[in-house]
N, CA, C and O atoms as a printed pandas DataFrame, in Angstrom:
     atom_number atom_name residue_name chain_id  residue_number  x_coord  y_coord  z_coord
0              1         N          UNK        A               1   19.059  -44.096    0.970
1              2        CA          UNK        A               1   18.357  -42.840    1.144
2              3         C          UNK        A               1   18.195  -42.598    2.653
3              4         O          UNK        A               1   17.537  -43.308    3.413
4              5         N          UNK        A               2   18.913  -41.457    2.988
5              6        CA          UNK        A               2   18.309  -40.936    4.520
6              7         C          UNK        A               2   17.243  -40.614    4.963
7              8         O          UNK        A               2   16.444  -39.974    4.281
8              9         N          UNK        A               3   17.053  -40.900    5.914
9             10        CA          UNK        A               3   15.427  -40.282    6.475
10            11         C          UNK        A               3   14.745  -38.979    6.262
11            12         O          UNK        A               3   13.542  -38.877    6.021
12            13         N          UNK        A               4   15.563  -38.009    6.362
13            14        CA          UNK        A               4   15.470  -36.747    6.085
14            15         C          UNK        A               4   15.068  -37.125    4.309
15            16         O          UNK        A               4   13.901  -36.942    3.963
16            17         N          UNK        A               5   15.868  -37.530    3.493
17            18        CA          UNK        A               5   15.019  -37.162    2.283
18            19         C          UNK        A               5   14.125  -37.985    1.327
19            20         O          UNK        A               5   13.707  -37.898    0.172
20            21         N          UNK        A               6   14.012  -39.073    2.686
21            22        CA          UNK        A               6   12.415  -39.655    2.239
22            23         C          UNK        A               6   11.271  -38.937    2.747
23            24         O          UNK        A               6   10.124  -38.791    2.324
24            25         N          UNK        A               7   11.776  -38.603    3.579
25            26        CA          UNK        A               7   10.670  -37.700    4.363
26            27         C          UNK        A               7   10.026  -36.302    3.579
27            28         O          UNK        A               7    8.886  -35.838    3.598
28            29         N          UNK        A               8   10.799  -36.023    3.150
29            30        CA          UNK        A               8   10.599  -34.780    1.950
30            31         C          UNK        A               8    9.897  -35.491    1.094
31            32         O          UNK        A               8    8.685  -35.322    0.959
32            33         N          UNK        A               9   10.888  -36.754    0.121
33            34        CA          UNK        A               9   10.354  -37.365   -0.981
34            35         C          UNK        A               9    8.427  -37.141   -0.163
35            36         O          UNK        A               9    7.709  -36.169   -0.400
36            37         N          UNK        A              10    8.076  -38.221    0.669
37            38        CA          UNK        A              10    6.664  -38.407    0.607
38            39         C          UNK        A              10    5.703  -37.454    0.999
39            40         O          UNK        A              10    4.474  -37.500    0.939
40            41         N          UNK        A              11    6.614  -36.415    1.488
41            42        CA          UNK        A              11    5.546  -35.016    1.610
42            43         C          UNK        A              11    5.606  -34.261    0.315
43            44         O          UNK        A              11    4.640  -33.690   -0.191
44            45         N          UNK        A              12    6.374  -34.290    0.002
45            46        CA          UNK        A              12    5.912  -33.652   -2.012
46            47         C          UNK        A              12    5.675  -34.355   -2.244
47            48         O          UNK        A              12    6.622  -34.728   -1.551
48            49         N          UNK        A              13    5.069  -35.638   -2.797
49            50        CA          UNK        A              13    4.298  -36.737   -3.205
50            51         C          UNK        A              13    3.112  -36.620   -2.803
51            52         O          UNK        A              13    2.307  -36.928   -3.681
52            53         N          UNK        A              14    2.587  -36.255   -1.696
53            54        CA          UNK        A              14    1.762  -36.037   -0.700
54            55         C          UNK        A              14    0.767  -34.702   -1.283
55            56         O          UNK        A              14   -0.381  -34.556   -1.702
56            57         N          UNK        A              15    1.991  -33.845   -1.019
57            58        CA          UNK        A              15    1.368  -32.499   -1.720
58            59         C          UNK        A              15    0.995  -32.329   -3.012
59            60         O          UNK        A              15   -0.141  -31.965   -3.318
60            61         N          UNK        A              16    2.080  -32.623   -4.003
61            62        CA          UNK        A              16    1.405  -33.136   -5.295
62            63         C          UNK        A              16   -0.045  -33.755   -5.623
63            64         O          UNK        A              16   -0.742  -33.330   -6.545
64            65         N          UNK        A              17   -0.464  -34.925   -4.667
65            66        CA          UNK        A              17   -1.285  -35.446   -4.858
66            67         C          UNK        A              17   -2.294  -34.704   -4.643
67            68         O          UNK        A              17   -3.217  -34.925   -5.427
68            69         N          UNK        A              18   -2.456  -34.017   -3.990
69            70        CA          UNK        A              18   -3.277  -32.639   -2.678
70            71         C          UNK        A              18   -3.687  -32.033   -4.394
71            72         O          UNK        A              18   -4.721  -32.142   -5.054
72            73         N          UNK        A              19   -2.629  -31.512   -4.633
73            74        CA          UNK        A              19   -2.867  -30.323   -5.791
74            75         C          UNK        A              19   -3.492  -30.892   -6.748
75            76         O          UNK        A              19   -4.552  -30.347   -7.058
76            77         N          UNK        A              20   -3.077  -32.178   -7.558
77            78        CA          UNK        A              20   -3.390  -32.732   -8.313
78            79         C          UNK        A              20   -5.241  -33.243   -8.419
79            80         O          UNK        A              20   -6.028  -32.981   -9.329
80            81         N          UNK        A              21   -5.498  -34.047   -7.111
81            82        CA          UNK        A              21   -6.466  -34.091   -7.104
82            83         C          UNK        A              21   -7.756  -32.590   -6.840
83            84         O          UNK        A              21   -8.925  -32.685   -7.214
84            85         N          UNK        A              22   -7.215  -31.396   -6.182
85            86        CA          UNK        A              22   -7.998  -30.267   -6.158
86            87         C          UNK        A              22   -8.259  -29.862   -8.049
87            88         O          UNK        A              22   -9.413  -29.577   -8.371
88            89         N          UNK        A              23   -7.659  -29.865   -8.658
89            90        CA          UNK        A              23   -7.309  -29.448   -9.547
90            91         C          UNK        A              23   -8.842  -30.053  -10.286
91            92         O          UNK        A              23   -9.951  -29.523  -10.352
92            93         N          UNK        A              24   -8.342  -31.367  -10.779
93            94        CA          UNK        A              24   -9.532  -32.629  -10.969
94            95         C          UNK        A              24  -10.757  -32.131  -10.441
95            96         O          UNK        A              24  -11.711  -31.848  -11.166
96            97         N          UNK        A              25  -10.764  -31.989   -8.918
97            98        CA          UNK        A              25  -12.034  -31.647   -8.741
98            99         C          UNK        A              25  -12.962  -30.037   -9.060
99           100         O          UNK        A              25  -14.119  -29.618   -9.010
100          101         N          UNK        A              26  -11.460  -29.502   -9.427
101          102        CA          UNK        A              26  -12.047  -28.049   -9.977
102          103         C          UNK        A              26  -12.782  -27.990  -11.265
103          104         O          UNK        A              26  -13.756  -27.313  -11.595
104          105         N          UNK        A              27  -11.964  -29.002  -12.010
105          106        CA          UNK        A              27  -12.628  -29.164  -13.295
106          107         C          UNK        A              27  -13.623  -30.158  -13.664
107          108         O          UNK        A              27  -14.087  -30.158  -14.804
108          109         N          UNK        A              28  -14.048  -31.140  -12.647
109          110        CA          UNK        A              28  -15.524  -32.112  -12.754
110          111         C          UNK        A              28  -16.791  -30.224  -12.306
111          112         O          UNK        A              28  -17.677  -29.624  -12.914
112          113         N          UNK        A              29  -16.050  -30.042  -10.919
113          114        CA          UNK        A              29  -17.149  -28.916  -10.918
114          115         C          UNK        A              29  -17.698  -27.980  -12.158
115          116         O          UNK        A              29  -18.870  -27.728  -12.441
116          117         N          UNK        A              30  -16.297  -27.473  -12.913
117          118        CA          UNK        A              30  -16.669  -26.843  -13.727
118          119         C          UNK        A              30  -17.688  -27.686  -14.649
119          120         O          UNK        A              30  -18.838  -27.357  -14.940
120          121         N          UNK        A              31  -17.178  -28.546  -14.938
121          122        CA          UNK        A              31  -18.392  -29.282  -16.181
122          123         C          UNK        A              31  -19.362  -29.762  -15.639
123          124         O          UNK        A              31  -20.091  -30.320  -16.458
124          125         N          UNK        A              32  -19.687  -29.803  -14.710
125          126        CA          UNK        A              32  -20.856  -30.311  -14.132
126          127         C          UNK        A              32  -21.873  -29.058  -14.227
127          128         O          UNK        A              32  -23.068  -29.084  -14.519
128          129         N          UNK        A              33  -21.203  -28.152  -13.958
129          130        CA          UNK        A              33  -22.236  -26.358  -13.703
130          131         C          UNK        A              33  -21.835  -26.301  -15.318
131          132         O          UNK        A              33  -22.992  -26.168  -15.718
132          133         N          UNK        A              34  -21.043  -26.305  -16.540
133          134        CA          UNK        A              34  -21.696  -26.456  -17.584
134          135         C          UNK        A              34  -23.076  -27.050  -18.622
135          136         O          UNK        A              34  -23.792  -26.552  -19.491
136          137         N          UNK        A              35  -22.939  -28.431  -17.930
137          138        CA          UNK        A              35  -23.556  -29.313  -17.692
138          139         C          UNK        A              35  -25.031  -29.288  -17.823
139          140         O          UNK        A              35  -25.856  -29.597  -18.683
140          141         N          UNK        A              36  -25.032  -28.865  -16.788
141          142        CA          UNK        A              36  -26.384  -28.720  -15.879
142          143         C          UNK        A              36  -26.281  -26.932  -15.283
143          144         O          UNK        A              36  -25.716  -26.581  -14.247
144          145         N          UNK        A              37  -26.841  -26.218  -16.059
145          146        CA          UNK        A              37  -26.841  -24.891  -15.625
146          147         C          UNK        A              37  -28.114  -24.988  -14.737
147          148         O          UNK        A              37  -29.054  -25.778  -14.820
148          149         N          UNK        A              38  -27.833  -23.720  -13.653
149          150        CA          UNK        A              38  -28.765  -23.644  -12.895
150          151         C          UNK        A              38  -29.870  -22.513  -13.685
151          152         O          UNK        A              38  -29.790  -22.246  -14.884
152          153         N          UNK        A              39  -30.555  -22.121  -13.057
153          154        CA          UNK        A              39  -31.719  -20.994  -13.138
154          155         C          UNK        A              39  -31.259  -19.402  -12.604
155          156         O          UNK        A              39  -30.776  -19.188  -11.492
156          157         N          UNK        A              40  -31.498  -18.430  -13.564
157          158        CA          UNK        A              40  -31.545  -17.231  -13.327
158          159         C          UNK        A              40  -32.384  -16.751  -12.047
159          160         O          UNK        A              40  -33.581  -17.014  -11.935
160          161         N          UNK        A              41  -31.983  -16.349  -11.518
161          162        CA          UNK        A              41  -32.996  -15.451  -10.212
162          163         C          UNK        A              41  -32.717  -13.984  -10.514
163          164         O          UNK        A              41  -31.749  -13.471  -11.076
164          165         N          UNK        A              42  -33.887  -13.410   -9.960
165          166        CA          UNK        A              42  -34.004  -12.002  -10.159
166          167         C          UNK        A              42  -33.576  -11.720   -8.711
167          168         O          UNK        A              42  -33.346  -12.646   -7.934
168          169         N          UNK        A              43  -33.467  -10.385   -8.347
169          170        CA          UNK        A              43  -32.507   -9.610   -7.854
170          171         C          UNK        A              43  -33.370   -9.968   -6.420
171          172         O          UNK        A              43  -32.716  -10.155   -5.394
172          173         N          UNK        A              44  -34.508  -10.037   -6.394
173          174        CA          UNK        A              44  -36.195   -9.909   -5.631
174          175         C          UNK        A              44  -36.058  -11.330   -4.685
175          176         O          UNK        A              44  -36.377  -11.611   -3.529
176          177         N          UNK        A              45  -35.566  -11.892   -5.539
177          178        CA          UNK        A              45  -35.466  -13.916   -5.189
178          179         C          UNK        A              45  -34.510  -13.657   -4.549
179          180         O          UNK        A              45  -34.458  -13.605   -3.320
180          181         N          UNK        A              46  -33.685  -13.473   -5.275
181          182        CA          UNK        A              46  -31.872  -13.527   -4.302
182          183         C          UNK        A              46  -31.940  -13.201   -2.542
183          184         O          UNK        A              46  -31.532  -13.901   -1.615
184          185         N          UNK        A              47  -32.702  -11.703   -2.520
185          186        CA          UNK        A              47  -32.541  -10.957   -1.425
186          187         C          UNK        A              47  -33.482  -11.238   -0.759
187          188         O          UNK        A              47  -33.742  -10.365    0.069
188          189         N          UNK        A              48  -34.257  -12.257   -0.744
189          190        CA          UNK        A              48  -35.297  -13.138    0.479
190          191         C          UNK        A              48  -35.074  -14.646    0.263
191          192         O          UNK        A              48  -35.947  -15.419    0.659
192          193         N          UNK        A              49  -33.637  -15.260   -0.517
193          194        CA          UNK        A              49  -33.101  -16.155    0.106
194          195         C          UNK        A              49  -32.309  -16.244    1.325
195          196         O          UNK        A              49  -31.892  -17.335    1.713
């Protein structure tokens, strides 16, 4: 294998991993805010946070 296409090989490996793990963490977030829902605020709360 030439340098040139290991070099590719471990940057898509790389990137894959990138995506792969965002992904994962998109979906712990989601179930976590299923989870554990937060609290309603009124409109009053919001706009003097």
């Amino acid at each position: 294998m030439d340098p040139l296409s290991a070099a590719l090989k471990i940057t898509g490996l790389g990137m894959a991993g990138i995506f792969v793990f965002m992904f994962i963490f998109y979906l712990s977030i989601r179930l976590i805010d299923r989870l554990f829902p937060g609290k309603m605020q009124s409109k009053e709360q919001a706009l003097r946070a």
